[in-house]
C-alpha positions in Angstrom: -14.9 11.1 -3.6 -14.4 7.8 -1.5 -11.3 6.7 -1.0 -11.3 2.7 -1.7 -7.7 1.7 -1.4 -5.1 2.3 1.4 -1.6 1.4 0.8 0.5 0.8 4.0 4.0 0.5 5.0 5.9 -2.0 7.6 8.3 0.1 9.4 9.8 -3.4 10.6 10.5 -5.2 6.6 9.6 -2.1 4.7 7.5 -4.2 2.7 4.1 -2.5 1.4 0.6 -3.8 1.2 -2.5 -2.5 0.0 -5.8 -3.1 1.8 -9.8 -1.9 1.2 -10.6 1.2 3.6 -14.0 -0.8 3.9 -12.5 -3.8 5.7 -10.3 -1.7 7.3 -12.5 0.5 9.2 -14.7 -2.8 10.2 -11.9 -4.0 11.9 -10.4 -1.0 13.2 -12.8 -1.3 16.2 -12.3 -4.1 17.9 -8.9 -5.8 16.5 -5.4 -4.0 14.9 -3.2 -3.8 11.4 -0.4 -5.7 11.1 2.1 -6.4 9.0 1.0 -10.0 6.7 4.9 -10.6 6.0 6.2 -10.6 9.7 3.4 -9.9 12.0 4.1 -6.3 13.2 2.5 -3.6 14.4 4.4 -1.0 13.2 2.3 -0.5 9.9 1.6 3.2 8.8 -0.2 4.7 5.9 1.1 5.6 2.8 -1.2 7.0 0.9 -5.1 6.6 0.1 -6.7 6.8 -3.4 -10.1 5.7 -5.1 -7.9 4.1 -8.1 -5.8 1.2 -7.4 -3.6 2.6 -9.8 -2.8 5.6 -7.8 -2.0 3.3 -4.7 0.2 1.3 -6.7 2.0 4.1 -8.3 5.7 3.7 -6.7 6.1 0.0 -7.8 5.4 0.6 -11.8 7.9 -0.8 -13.8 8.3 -0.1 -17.9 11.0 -1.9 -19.8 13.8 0.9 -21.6 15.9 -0.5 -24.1 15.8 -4.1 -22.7 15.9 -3.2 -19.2 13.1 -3.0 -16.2 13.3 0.4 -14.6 11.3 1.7 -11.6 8.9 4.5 -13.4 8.7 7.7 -11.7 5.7 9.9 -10.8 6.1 13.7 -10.0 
């Protein structure tokens, strides 16, 4: 199956974005990734998956007893 979605982490802010494989192969050949929060180049993949879901799945958040807790995948 295709993978749609790449997720990708800033080794500079640590922030995480997620981006289309499509697009990102297009411009793979003539131009590079960075970072859209402080313009680095230090951007490497975290994972790939055909579900955004799946991409996403480290920053889910459920509310427990009134609070918001980070919800953990194994």
């Amino acid at each position: 199956m295709l993978n749609i979605y790449s997720s990708y982490k800033c080794r500079t802010c640590k922030s995480g974005f997620i981006l289309l494989t499509e697009d990102v192969d297009k411009m793979a050949k003539d131009r590079f990734l960075a970072c859209p929060y402080c313009n680095s180049k230090r951007v490497e993949v975290e994972n790939t998956a055909d579900n955004l879901n799946e991409c996403m799945r480290e920053r889910s958040y459920i509310r427990h007893k009134g609070a918001i807790k980070q919800r953990r995948y194994e």
